[in-house]
C-alpha positions in Angstrom: 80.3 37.3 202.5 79.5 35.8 199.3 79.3 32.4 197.9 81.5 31.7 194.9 79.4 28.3 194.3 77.5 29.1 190.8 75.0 26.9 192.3 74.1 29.2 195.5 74.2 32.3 193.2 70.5 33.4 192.6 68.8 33.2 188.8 68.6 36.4 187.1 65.4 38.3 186.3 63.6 37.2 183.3 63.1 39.7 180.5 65.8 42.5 181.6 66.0 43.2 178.1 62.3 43.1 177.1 61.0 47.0 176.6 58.3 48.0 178.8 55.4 49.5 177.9 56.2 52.8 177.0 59.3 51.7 174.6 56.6 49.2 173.4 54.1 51.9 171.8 56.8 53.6 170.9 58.3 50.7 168.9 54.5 49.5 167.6 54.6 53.9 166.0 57.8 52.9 164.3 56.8 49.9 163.0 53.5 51.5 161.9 55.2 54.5 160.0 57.8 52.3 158.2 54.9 49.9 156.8 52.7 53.3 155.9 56.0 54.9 154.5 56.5 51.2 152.9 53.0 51.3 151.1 53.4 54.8 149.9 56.2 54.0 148.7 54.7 51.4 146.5 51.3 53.3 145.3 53.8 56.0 144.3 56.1 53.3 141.8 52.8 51.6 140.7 50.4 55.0 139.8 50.6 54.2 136.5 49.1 50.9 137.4 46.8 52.3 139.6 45.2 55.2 137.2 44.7 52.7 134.4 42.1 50.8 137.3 40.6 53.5 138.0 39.9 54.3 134.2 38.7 50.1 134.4 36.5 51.1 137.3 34.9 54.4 135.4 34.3 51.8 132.6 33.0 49.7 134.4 30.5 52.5 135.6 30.2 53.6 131.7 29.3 49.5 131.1 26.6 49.4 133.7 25.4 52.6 132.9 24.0 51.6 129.6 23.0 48.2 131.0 20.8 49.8 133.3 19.3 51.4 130.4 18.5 48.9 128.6 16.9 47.1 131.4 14.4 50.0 131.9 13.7 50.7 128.4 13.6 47.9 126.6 12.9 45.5 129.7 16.1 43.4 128.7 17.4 40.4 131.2 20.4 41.5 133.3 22.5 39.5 131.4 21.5 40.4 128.0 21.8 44.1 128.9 25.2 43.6 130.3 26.7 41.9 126.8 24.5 44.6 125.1 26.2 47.4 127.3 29.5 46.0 126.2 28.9 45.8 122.6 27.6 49.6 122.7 31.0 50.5 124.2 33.3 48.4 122.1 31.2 50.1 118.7 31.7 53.6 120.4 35.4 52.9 120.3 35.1 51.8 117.0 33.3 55.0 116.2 35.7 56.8 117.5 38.6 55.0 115.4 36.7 55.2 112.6 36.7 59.5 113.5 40.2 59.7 114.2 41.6 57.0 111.2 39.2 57.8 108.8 36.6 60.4 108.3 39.1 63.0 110.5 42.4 61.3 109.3 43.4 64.3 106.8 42.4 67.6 108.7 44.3 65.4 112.1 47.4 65.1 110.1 47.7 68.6 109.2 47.1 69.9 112.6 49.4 67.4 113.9 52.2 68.2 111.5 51.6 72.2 111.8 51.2 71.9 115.8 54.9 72.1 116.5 55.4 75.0 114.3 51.8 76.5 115.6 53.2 76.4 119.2 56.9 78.2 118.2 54.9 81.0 116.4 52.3 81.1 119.2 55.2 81.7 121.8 57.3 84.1 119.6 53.9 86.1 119.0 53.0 86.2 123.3 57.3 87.1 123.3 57.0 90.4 121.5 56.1 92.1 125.2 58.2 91.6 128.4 55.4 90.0 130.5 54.5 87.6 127.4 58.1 86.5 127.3 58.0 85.9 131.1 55.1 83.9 131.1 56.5 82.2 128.1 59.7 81.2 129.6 57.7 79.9 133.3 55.1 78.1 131.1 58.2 76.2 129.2 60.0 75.6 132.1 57.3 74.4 134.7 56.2 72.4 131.4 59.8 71.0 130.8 60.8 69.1 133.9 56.8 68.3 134.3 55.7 64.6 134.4 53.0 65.2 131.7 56.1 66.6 129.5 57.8 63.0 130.0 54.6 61.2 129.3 53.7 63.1 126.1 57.5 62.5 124.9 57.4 58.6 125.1 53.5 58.6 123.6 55.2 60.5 121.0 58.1 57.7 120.5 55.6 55.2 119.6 51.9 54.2 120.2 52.5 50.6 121.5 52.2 51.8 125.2 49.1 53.8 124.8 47.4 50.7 122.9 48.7 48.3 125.4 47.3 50.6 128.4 43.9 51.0 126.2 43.7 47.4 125.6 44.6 47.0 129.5 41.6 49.4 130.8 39.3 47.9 128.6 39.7 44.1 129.6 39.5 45.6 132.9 36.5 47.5 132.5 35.1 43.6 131.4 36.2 42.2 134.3 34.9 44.9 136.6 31.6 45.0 134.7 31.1 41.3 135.0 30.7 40.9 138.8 31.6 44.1 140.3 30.1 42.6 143.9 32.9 40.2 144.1 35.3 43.8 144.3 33.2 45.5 146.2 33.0 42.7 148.7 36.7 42.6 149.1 37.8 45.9 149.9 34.8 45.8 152.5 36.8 43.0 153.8 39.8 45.3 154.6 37.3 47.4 156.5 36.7 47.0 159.8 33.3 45.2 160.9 31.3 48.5 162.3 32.8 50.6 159.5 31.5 48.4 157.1 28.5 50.1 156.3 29.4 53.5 156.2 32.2 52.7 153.7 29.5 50.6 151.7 26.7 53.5 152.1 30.2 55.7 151.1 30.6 53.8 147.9 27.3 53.9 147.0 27.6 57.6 146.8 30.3 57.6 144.4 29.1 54.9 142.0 25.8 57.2 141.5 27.7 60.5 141.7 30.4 59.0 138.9 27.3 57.7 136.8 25.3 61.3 136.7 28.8 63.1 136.2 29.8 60.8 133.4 26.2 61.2 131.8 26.6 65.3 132.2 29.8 65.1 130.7 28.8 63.4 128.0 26.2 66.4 127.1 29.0 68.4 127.7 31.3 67.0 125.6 28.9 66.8 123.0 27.4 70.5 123.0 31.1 71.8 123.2 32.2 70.0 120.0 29.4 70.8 118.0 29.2 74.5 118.9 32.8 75.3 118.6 33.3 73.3 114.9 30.0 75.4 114.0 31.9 78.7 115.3 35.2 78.2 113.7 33.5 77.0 110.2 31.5 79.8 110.1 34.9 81.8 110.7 37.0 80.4 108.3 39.7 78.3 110.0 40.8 75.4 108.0 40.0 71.7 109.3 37.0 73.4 111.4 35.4 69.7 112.0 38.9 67.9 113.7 39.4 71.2 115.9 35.5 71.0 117.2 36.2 67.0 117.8 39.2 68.0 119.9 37.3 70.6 121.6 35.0 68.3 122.6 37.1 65.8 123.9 38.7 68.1 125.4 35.8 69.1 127.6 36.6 65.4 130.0 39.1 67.9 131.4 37.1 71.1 132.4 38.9 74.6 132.0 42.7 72.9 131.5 41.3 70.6 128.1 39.3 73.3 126.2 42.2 76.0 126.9 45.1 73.8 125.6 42.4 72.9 122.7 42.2 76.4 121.9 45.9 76.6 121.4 46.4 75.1 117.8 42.8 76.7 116.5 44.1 79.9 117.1 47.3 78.8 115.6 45.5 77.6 112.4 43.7 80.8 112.3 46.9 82.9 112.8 47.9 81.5 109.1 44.8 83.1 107.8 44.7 86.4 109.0 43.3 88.3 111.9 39.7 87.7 110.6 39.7 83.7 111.6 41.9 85.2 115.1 39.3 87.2 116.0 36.1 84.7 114.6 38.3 81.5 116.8 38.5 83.8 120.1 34.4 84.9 119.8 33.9 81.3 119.0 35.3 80.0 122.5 34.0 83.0 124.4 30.8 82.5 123.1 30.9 78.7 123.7 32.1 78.9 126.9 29.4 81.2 128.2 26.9 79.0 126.5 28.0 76.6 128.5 29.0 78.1 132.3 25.5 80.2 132.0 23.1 77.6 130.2 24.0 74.0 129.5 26.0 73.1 132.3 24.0 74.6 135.3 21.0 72.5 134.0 23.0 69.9 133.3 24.8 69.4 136.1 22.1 70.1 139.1 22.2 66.8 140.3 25.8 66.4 140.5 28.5 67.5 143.1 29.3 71.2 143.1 32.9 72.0 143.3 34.4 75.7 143.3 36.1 76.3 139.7 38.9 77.4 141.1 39.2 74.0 143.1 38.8 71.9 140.0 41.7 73.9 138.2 44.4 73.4 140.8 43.4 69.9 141.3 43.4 68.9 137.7 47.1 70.6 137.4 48.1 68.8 140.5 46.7 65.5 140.0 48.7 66.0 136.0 51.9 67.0 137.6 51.5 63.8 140.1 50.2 61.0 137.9 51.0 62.4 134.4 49.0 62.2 131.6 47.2 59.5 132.3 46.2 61.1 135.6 45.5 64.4 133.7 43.2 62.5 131.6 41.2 60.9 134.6 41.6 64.0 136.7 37.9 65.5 136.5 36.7 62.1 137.6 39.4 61.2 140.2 38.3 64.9 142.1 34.8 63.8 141.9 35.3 61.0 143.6 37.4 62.7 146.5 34.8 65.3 146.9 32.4 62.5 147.1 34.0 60.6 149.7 35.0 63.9 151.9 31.2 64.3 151.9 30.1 60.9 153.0 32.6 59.9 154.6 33.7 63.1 157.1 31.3 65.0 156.6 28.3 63.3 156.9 29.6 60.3 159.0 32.5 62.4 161.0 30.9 65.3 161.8 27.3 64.2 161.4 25.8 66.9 158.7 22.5 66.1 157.2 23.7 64.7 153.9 21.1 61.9 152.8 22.3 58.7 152.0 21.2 56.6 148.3 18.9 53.9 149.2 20.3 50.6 147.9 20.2 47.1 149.0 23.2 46.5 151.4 25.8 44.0 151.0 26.5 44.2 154.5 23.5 42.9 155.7 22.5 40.4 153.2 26.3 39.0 153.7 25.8 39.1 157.1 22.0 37.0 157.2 23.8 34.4 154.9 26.3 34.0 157.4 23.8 33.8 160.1 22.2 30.9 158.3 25.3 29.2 157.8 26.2 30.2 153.9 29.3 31.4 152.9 31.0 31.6 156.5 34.1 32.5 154.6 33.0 35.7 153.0 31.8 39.2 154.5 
């Protein structure tokens, strides 16, 4: 028999509710997936944010690129260089202002006025066959519902967001420029202690691989515009100078920018006649062998090979994802993916013989300060 005294009855187990150990990975997976679906979740809502730093951080690379210049060649102090470096970029903005507002601001205005018209008699001329109307009617509607389409309508609403996002990357760019250790040394922070210096060595990489892409981009860019205003002067299509400027802008995007730039030169040419058709489509044939055969293997040597195919589908995806902004910084955002796949996974991962960039290492001078008592806070 039993005692009905609560003081004789014996004391319950402690914990009958805690989980054991296999409900407690299980729970620690849960609570892992919610706070990755959680931050996710937030990049997505904030990519605007997060494309317009990255265009900081290329500027930043832009900034120091001409610093570094400066320093060789005309044996400038660091400091010096770096305002000089700044000032360059600021005029080269200016320059480019004074191309679009000034010398340019005429031939722009006509192509911007005839482009929606140029587009319409583009589509009705690829209509008059029933795989042209096809493509037509998948191009409009992939193009419709497209996050690029949304972009380009509020840009067209009003420039006060693109100025505010320009005057946004720039300041950034500064701040980046000024002391990029300070940034570098934080997100080594979030990195665990013996990753530390394959994610610096990682970085590394894509600082020097951005740098030579943006300087072979730059020839690009250049080379493109020139030859393709020369071409479609020589064939008679009106505001020949604007059309070679947009080419060569154009060329930041490889393949998907000099297409679309094609678009209103042949649409310009239309108005004249075949003969300007026919001189605008030998133009960018011509160009564009130039450059896949010539200028851009010699060019390029030094810089990460990726499959054209690769780049297209990329650009497109990253533009459908991020939007125009996205688009814009596409060429460089793949660039640095491809870069970190190879350090990274390949190299570090999988252990192929990809050689490393010899640099000083924050790691380990962080690390001896620490040692000697300095900054015990920091890395």
């Amino acid at each position: 028999m039993t005692s009905d005294d609560p003081a004789t009855q014996p004391e319950p187990p402690a914990g009958r509710l805690a989980p054991d150990e296999a409900d407690g990975r299980f729970i620690r997976r849960v609570v892992i997936l919610v706070v990755l679906a959680a931050v996710v979740l937030a990049l997505w809502r904030a990519s605007d944010l997060l494309i317009l730093a990255f265009g900081s951080v290329l500027g930043a690379t832009v900034i120091h690129a001409f610093a570094d210049l400066y320093v060789r060649r005309l044996k400038m102090p660091a400091k010096a260089a770096l305002g000089t470096a700044m000032a360059t970029v600021l005029a080269a903005i200016a320059f480019l202002v004074w191309l679009f507002g000034v010398a340019f601001r005429q031939q722009l205005n006509a192509l911007v006025t005839a482009l929606p018209g140029l587009i319409d008699q583009f589509a009705r001329w690829a209509s008059q066959s029933p795989v042209g109307a096809k493509i037509v009617d998948a191009v409009r509607a992939a193009f419709a519902g497209s996050r690029v389409a949304q972009d380009i309508g509020g840009l067209a609403q009003g420039t006060g967001e693109l100025i505010l996002n320009a005057l946004l990357l720039l300041v950034g760019a500064f701040f980046f420029a000024g002391d990029p250790k300070v940034y570098e040394r934080g997100l080594l922070l979030l990195v665990p202690r013996k990753h530390r210096p394959a994610v610096e060595d990682a970085l590394v990489d894509v600082a020097v691989t951005l740098r030579l892409w943006l300087r072979s981009s730059l020839i690009l860019m250049t080379s493109m515009g020139v030859l393709v205003g020369i071409g479609l002067a020589l064939s008679g299509v009106p505001s020949a100078a604007a059309l070679g400027l947009l080419a060569g802008l154009s060329e930041f995007i490889p393949y998907v920018g000099p297409t679309a730039a094609m678009l209103p030169a042949l649409g310009l040419a239309a108005i004249h006649g075949t003969g300007p058709v026919i001189g605008t489509l030998v133009t960018y044939a011509v160009v564009r062998l130039i450059q896949t055969n010539f200028i851009t293997p010699y060019v390029q040597q030094r810089v990460i090979s990726i499959p054209p195919a690769v780049t297209v589908f990329a650009i497109i995806g990253i533009g459908v994802v991020f939007g125009i902004f996205g688009l814009f910084f596409s060429a460089a955002l793949l660039v640095v993916f491809f870069t970190l796949i190879r350090s990274l996974y390949l190299r570090e991962v999988l252990g192929e013989p990809i050689p490393r960039v010899v640099h000083p290492s924050l790691v380990q001078e962080n690390e001896a300060k620490m040692e000697r008592g300095a900054f015990p806070d920091r890395l």
